[in-house]
C-alpha positions in Angstrom: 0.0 0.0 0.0 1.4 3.2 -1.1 2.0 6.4 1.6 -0.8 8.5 -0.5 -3.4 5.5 0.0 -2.5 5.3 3.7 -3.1 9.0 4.4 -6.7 8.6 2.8 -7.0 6.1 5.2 -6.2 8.2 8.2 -8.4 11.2 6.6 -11.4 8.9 6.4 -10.8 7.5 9.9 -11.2 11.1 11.8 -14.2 12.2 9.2 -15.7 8.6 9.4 -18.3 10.1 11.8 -19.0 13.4 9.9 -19.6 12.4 6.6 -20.1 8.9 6.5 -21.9 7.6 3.6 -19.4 10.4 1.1 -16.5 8.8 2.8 -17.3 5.3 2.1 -17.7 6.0 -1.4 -14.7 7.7 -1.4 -12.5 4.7 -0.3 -14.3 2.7 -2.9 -12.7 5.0 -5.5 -9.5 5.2 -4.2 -9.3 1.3 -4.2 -11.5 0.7 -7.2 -12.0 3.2 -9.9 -9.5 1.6 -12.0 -8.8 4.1 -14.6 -8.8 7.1 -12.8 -6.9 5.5 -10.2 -4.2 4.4 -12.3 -4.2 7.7 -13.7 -3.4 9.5 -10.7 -0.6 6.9 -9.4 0.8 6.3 -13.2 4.5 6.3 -12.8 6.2 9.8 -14.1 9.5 11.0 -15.5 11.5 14.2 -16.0 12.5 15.7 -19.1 14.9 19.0 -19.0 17.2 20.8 -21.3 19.8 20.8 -19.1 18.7 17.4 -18.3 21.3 14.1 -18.8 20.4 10.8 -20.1 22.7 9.2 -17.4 20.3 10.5 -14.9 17.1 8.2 -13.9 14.5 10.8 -15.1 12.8 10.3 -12.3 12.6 13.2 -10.4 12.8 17.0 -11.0 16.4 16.4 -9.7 17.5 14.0 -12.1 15.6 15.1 -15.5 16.8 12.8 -18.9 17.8 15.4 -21.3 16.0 14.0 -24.9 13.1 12.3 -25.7 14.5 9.5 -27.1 15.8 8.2 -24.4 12.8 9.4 -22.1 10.8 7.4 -24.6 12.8 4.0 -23.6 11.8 4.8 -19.9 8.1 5.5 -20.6 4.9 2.7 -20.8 1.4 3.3 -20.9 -0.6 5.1 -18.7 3.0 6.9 -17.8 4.1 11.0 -18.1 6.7 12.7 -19.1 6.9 15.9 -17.7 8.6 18.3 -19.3 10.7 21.1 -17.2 10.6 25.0 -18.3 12.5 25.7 -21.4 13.2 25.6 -24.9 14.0 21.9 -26.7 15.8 21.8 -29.8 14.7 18.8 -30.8 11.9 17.0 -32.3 9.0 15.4 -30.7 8.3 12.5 -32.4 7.0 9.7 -30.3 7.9 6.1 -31.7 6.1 4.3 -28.4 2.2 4.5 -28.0 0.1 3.8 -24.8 -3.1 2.1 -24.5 -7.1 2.9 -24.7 -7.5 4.4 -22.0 -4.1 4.8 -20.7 -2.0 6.9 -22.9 1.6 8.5 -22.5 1.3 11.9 -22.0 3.7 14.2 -22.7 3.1 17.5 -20.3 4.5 20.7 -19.5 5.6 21.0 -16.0 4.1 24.5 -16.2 1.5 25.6 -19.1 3.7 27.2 -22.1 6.9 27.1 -20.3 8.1 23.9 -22.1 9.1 25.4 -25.9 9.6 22.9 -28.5 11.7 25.2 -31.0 13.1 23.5 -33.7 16.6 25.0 -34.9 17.2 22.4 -38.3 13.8 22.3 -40.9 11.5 20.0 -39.4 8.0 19.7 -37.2 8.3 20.7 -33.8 5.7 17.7 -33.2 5.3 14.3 -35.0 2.5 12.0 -34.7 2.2 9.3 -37.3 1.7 5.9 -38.3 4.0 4.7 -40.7 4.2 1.8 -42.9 6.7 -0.8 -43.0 9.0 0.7 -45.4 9.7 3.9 -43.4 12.8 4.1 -42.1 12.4 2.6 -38.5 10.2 -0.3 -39.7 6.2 0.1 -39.3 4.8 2.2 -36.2 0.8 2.4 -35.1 1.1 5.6 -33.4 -2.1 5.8 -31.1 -3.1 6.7 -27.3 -0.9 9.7 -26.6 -1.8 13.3 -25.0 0.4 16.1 -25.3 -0.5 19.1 -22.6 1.0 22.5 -21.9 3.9 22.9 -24.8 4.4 25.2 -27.0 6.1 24.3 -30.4 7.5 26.3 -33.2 9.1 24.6 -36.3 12.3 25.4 -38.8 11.5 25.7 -42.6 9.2 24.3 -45.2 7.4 22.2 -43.1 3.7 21.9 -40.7 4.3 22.6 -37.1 2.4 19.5 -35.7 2.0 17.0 -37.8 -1.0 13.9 -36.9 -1.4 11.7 -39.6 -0.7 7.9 -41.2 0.3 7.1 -45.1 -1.8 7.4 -47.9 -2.7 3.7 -48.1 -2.8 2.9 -44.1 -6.1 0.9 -43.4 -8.5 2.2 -40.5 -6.8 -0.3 -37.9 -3.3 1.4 -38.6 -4.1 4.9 -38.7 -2.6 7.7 -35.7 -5.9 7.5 -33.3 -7.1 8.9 -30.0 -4.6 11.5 -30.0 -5.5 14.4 -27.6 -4.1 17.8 -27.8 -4.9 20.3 -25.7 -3.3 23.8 -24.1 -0.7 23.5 -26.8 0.7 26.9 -29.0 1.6 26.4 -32.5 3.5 28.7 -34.9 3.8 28.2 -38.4 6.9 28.4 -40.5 6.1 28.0 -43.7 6.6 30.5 -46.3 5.9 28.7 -49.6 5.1 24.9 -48.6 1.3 23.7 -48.7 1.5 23.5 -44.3 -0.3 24.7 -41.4 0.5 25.5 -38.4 -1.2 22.2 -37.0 -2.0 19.7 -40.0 -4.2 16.9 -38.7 -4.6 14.1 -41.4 -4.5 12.3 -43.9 -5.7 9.3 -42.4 -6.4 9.6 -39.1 -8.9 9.0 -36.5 -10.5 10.2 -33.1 -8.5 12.8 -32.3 -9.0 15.6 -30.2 -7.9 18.9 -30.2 -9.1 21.8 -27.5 -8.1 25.0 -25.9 -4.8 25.8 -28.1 -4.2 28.4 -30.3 -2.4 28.5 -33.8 -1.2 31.1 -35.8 2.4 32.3 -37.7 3.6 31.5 -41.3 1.7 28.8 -43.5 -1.3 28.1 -46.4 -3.5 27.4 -43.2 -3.4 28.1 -39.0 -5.3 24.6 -38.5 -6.1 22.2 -41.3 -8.2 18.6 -40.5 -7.5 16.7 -44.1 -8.9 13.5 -45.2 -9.6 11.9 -41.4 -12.7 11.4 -39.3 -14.2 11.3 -36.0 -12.2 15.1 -35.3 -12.9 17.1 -32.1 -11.5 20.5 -32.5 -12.5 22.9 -29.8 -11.8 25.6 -28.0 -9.3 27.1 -29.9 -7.9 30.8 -31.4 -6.7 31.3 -35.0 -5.4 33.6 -37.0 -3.9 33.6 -40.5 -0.9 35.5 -41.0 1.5 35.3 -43.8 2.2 32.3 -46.8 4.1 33.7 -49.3 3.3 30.4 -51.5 6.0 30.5 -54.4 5.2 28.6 -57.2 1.7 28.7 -56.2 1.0 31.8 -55.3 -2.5 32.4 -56.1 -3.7 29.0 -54.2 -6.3 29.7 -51.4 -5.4 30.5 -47.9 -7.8 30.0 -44.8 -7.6 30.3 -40.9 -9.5 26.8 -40.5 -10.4 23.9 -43.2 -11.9 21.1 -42.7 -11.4 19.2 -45.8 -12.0 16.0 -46.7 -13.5 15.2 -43.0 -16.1 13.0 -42.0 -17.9 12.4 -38.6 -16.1 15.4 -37.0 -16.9 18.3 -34.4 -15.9 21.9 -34.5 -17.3 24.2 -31.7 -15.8 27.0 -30.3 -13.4 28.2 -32.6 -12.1 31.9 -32.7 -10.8 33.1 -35.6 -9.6 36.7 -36.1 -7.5 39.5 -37.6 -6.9 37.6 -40.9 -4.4 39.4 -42.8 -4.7 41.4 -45.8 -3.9 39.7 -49.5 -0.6 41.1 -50.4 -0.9 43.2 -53.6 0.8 40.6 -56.2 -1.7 37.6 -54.6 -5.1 37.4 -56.4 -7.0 34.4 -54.3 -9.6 33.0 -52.4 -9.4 33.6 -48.6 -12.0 32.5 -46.0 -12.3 32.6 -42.2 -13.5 28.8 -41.9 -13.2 26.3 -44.9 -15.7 22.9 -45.2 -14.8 21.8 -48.5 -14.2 18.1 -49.7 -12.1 17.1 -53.2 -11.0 14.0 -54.7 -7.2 12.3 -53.2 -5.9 9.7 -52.2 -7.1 9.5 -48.7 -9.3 7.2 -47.1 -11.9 9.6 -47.2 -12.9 11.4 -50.3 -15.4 14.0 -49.5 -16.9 15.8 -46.0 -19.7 14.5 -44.7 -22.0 14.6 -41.0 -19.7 17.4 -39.6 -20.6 19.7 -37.6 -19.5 23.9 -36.9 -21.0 25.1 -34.1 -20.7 28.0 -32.0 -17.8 29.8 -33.7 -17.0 33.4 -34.3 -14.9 35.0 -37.6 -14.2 38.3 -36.6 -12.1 41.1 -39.3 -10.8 39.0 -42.0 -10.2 39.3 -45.2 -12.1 37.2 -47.5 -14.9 35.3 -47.0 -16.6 34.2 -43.4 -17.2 30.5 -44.5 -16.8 29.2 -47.9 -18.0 25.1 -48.4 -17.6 23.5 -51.6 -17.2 20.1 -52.3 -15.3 17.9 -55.0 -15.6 14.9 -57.1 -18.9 13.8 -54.7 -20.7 16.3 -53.0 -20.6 17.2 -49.2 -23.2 15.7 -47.0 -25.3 16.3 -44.3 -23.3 18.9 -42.7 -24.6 21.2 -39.9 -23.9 25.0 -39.2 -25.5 26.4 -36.1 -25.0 29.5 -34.1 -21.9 31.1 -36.2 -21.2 34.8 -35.8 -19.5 36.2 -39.2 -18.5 39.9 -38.6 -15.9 42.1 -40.4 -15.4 40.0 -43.4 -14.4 41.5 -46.8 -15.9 38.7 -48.7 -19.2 37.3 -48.6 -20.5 36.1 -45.1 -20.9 32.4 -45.6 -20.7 31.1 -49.3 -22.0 27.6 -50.3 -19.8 27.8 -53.6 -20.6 23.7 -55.1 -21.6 20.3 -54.7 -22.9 20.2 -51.3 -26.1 17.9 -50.2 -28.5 18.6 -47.4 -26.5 21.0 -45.4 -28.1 22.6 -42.5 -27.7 26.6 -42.0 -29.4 27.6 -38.9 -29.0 30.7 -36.3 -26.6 32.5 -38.1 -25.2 36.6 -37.6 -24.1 38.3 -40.6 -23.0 41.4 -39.6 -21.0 44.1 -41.9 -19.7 42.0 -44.5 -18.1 43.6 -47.8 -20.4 41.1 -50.5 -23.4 40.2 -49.9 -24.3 38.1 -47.1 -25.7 34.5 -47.5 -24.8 33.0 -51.3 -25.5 29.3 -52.4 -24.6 28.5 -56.1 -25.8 26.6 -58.5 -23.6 23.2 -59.0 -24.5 20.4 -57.3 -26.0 22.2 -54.8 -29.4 20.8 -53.6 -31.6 20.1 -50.0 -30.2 23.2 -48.5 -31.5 24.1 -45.2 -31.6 27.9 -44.1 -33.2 29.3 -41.1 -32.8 31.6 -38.1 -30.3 34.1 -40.0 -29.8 37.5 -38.9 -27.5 39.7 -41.8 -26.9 43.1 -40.5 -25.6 45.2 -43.3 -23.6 44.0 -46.6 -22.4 44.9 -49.3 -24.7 43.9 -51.2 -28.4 41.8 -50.5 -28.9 39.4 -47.4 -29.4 36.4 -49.8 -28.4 35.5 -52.9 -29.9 31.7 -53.7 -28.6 31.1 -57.7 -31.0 28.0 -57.5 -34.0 28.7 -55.0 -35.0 25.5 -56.0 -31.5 24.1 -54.3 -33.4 25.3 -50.6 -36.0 23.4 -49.4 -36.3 24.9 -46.4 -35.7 29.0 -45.7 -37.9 30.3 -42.8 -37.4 32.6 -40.4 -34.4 35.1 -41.3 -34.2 38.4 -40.9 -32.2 40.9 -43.2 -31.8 44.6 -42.9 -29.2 47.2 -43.7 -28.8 46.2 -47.2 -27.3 48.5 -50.1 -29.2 46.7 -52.3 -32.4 44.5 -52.1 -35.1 44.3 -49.7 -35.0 44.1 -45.8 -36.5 40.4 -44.9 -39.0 40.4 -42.1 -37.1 43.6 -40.6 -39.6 43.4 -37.6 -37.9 40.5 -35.9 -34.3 41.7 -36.3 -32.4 41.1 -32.7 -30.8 44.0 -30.6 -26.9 43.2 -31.2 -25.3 45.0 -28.0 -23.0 41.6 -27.9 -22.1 40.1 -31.3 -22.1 36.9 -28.9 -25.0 37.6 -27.0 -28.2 38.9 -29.5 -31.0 40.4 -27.5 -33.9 38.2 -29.8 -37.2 39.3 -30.2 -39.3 36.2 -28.1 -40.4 33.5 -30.5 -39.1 34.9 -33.8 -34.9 33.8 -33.0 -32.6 34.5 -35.0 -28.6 34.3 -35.1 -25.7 32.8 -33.5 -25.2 32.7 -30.0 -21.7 32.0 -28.3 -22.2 32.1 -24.3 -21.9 28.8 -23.6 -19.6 25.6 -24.3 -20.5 22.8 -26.8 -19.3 19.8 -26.0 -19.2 16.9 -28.6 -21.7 18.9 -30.4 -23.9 19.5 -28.0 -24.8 22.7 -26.5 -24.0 23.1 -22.4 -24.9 24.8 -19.6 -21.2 25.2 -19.1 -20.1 29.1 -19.1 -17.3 29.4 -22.2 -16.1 32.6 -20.7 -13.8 33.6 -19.4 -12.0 32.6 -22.8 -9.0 29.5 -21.5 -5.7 30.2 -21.3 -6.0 33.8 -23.0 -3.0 35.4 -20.9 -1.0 32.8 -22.5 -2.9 32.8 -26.4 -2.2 37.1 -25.9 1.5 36.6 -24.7 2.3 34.3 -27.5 -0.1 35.8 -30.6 0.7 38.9 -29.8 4.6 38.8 -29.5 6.4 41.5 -30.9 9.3 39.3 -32.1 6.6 37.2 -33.9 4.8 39.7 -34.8 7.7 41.3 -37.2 8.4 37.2 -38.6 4.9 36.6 -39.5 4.7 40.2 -41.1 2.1 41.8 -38.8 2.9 44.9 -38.1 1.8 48.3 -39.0 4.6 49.3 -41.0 3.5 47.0 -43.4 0.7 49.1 -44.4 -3.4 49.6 -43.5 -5.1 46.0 -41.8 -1.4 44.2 -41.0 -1.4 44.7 -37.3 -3.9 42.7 -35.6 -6.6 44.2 -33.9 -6.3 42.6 -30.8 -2.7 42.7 -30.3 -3.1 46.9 -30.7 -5.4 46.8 -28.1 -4.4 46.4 -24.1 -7.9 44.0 -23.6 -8.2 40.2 -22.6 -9.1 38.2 -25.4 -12.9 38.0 -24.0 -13.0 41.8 -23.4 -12.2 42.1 -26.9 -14.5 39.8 -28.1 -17.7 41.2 -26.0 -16.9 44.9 -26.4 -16.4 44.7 -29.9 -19.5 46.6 -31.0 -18.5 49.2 -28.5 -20.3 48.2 -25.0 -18.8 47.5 -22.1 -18.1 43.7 -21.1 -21.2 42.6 -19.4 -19.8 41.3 -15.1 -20.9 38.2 -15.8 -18.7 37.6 -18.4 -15.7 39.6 -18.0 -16.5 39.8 -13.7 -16.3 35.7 -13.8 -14.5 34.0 -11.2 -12.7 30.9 -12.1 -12.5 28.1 -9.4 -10.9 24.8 -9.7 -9.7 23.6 -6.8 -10.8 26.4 -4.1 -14.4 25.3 -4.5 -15.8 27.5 -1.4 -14.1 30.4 -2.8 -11.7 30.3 0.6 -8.4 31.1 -0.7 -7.3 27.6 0.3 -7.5 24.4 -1.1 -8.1 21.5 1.6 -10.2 18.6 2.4 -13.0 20.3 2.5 -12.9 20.9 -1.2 -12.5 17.8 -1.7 -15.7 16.3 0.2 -17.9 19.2 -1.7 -16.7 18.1 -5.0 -16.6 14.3 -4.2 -20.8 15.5 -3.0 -21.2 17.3 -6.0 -20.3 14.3 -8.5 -22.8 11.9 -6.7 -25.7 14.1 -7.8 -26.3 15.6 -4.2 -27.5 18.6 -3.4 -25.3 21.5 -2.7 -28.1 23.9 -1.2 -26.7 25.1 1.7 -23.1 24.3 1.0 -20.7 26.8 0.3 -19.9 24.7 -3.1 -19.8 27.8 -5.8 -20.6 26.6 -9.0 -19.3 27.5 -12.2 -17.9 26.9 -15.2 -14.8 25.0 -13.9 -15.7 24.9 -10.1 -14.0 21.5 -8.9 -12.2 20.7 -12.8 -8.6 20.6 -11.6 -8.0 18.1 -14.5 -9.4 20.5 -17.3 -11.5 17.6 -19.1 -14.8 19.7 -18.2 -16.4 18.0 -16.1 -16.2 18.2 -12.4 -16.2 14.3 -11.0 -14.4 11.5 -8.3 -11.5 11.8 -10.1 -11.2 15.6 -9.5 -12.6 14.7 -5.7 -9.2 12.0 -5.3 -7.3 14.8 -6.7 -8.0 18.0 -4.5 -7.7 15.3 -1.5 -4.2 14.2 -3.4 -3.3 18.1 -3.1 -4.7 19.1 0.1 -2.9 16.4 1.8 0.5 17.6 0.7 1.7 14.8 -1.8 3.5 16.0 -5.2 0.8 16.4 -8.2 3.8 15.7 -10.7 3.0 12.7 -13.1 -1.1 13.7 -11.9 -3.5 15.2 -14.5 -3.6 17.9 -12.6 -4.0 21.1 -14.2 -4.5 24.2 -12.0 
C-alpha cells in the first residue's frame, strides 16, 4: 500500500463520523476506480534541457535530457513531464500507450516547455507509418500532449497527426489528444499549417490551443474522421506560396473530413492579401475534393458556436469535389468584419443545414449558395446586419428546401426580410432576440461533442498565455504583422491592451457585461476560501454523486471543482484536490491548476 493511500485512510478515519456515507464511497474509488486510479498513481519522469540521459529521469532532480531516451523509460498510462524551457529537438514519439491509458507528454508549467526546432522540421510528429519507413512500421495511437508550446524550422507543418496514404482504419494515428498547446507556423511557400491533422487519421481531439504564424493554413483537418477541435484561437498570418502563389489561404479547413466536431473556434484579424496575390481567402473552410485519402469527400460534420471576426475574404466558404458534401450542420456562427461574402455555399454540397446564423458588416453580400450540385439546402434563423450587397443571394432557390425565419436589414441593395424580428446586437455573442421569432448565433456557452451546455465558455481558457504568444512582438515582425507594413497588417487585438474575451464582447462598442468579463474561475478552491483542503474535496466528491449542494458553500461554475481540465467536475477531480490538500506531489497527476 502506497503512503498516498495510507493518508486517505487516516483522513477517512477522523471524518468517518461526519460524513459517512461520502467517505465510504470515497474509499471505494481510491481502491477501485481503476482508470482514474491508475491515472493519478501512473508512474512519471522528467525531461529538462539541461537534463542528462545518465540520470534516472525520475525526479525534477534528475531530469533525462532528450526524448528518445525518455521514450525508452516511458509505458502506458505513464508521463513525461517536461521542465521549463526551450527543446531543440523534435517530438516524435515512436512508443504509443493504450485505450485508455495513454503516454502523456506535459508541460511541467503551461507554455513554459518550448519545442523550438533550430534544423527544418516539425516541432511535433505523430504518425503511423508503414513498413517501409525508415524505423520499420509504427501504429502511433493513445498519446496526449499538454501545456507545450512548439515552433518549427523551414518548409514544413508545425504539428503533424497523420498515417500514409494507403494505411487501413486499424493502422491509422488515433485517439490523440491535444490540448493547451501553442503552435507557430513556419512555412513560407510549402502547402503547411501551423497544425496539420490528417491524412488518415482518427479520433483525435484537439481543445483550448491556439495557432497562428507562417503557412497556407493556422489549422487544417484533411482527409480523417471522428475530429474534435474545440476551443481554440486562430489567426492567418502570412504564406508567401511560391510557385503557387495564387492557391487559397484560410484560418481553418476542414477538408476531406467526416464524422467530426468543430465548436468554439475563434478566428480573427486575418491578414490582408498582399498586392501581387489574387486568391480565395476564408475565415473557416468545409470543403471536400478528390485524393488519395481514405476519405474522399466531407460528410455529417458539424461547426458550431464559432465566431470570424475582421478578415479578409470570406466568413465560411463550403464547396465540395468529385462527390458532393453531406449532411453537414452550421449552427450559431457569428460572421463579422469580413471583406468577402459572409458564408458562401460555392458547389456540390447535399443537405446542409444553415441555422441561427449573424451576418454582420460584410463587404459582398451576405448568404450566397450557387448553382452546382447544390441541392436540399437548409436555411433558417439568419440574422444579416448590413452588406455589401443583399442578405441572400440563392442562384438555384430550388436548391433550398427549407428557408424560414431570417431576418435581413441594412442592405445596399435589395429588400430588408422580415425587418420586424431583427435582434438588438449589443453583444455580437449575445443577441438580445425578439421572443419567438430567434434568429442568429449565439456563443455564451460551451459545446461539448456537439452538443450545446450549460457550461459558461467565458472567461475565454488560457487567454494570458494565447495574448503573450499571438501577440509577440518578435513574432509579430516574422509573421509580417505589423503596421509598417501598411493599413489591416497589425492585428486588432494585439493593438489593443484588452483580454481576449473583453475584446471579443466589447467589440460593437459596450462595455463587457460582469458576468462575463467579472467571472470567477474556481478549480480547486471550491468554497471560494483562498485555500484548497479537504473540505474541497468532500464538496466536490458530494457534487459528483448528484447531491445537493443547497446550503453548501460549493460555488458553481464553469470549472468549479475541474482541476484536471477535461470539463467536467467528478471523483476523479474529488481523489485529486484530497491528493493536493494532503501535501503529496501532483507531478506525473493530471492535474491542471
Amino acid at each position: 500500500m502506497d503512503h498516498f493511500a495510507i493518508k486517505v485512510i487516516i483522513f477517512l478515519s477522523i471524518l468517518m463520523m461526519k460524513e459517512i456515507k461520502l467517505i465510504i464511497i470515497l474509499v471505494s474509488l481510491i481502491f477501485y476506480l481503476g482508470v482514474s486510479a491508475k491515472n493519478v498513481f501512473a508512474a512519471d519522469f522528467y525531461i529538462s534541457p539541461t537534463g542528462n540521459d545518465s540520470n534516472n529521469g525520475q525526479t525534477s532532480s534528475t531530469p533525462v535530457a532528450t526524448f528518445a531516451h525518455a521514450e525508452t523509460l516511458l509505458n502506458a498510462g505513464d508521463t513525461l513531464i517536461l521542465m521549463d524551457g526551450i527543446y531543440n529537438q523534435q517530438l516524435h514519439p515512436r512508443k504509443s500507450g493504450t485505450e485508455g491509458n495513454p503516454i502523456t507528454y506535459m508541460a511541467q508549467n503551461r507554455g513554459q516547455a518550448i519545442i523550438q526546432m533550430t534544423t527544418p522540421g516539425e516541432a511535433i510528429l505523430l504518425a503511423s507509418n508503414s513498413s517501409g519507413y525508415p524505423g520499420g512500421a509504427f501504429y502511433c495511437h493513445d498519446i496526449t500532449i499538454d501545456g507545450l508550446i512548439a515552433r518549427s524550422n523551414g518548409e514544413y507543418n508545425t504539428i503533424v497527426i497523420n498515417s500514409w496514404d494507403s494505411a487501413t482504419e486499424a493502422e491509422m494515428v488515433k485517439r490523440i489528444i491535444i490540448r493547451n498547446i501553442g503552435a507557430f507556423g513556419s512555412a513560407l511557400d510549402a502547402n503547411a499549417a501551423a497544425v496539420a491533422i490528417g491524412n488518415n487519421a482518427t479520433y483525435i481531439t484537439i481543445e483550448d490551443s491556439f495557432a497562428y504564424g507562417i503557412g497556407r493554413a493556422a489549422m487544417i483537418a484533411f482527409g480523417s474522421s471522428h475530429i474534435t477541435v474545440r476551443r481554440v484561437v486562430l489567426r492567418y498570418d502570412y504564406w508567401r506560396g511560391t510557385g503557387k502563389i495564387n492557391d487559397p489561404r484560410r484560418a481553418f479547413s476542414g477538408y476531406n473530413t467526416q464524422d467530426s466536431v468543430f465548436e468554439n473556434i475563434i478566428v480573427l484579424d486575418g491578414a490582408p492579401m498582399p498586392p501581387e496575390v489574387s486568391c480565395d481567402m476564408a475565415g473557416m473552410v468545409a470543403s471536400g475534393n478528390l485524393t488519395p485519402a481514405y476519405v474522399t469527400h466531407s460528410a455529417r460534420n458539424k461547426y458550431l458556436g464559432s465566431i470570424v471576426l475582421n478578415t479578409v475574404g470570406n466568413g465560411l466558404l463550403t464547396n465540395g469535389g468529385g462527390s458532393p458534401n453531406e449532411d453537414q450542420q452550421f449552427k450559431d456562427l457569428i460572421f463579422h468584419k469580413v471583406t468577402g461574402y459572409g458564408a458562401v455555399v460555392e458547389q456540390l454540397e447535399t443537405r446542409g443545414i444553415y441555422e441561427y446564423i449573424t451576418i454582420k458588416n460584410s463587404g459582398a453580400l451576405g448568404f450566397k449558395t450557387g448553382t452546382n450540385g447544390v441541392s436540399d439546402e437548409t436555411i433558417k434563423n439568419f440574422f444579416i446586419d448590413t452588406t455589401g450587397g443583399v442578405g441572400f443571394y440563392l442562384e438555384n432557390p430550388s436548391a433550398v428546401t427549407t428557408f424560414v425565419d431570417n431576418t435581413a436589414i441594412n442592405l445596399v441593395s435589395g429588400s430588408p426580410i422580415e425587418a420586424s424580428y431583427a435582434p438588438t446586437l449589443d453583444y455580437l455573442t449575445r443577441p438580445t432576440m425578439v421572443t419567438g421569432h430567434e434568429r442568429g448565433g449565439t456563443m455564451v456557452n460551451r459545446y461539448v461533442d456537439g452538443n450545446l451546455t450549460s457550461i459558461p465558455l467565458w472567461p475565454w481558457p488560457n487567454e494570458d498565455l494565447i495574448r503573450e504568444n499571438m501577440c509577440d512582438p518578435d513574432d509579430l515582425i516574422t509573421a509580417h504583422r505589423t503596421s509598417a507594413n501598411g493599413a489591416g497588417w497589425e492585428p486588432e487585438w494585439c493593438a489593443s491592451n484588452k483580454t481576449l474575451t473583453e475584446h471579443i464582447w466589447e467589440y460593437l462598442g459596450n462595455e463587457c457585461p460582469e458576468e462575463i468579463c467579472g467571472a470567477i474561475s474556481i478549480r480547486s478552491d471550491v468554497d471560494n476560501s483562498s485555500v484548497t483542503n479537504t473540505t474541497d474535496a468532500l464538496l466536490t466528491l458530494r457534487n459528483s454523486l448528484g447531491l445537493s449542494m443547497d446550503g453548501t458553500a460549493w460555488q458553481a461554475g464553469a470549472t468549479t471543482g475541474d482541476v484536471n481540465c477535461d470539463e467536467v467536475s467528478n471523483s476523479t477531480d474529488a481523489l485529486l484536490i484530497l491528493r493536493y490538500s494532503l501535501g503529496l506531489s501532483m507531478d506525473g497527476t493530471s492535474w491542471c491548476e
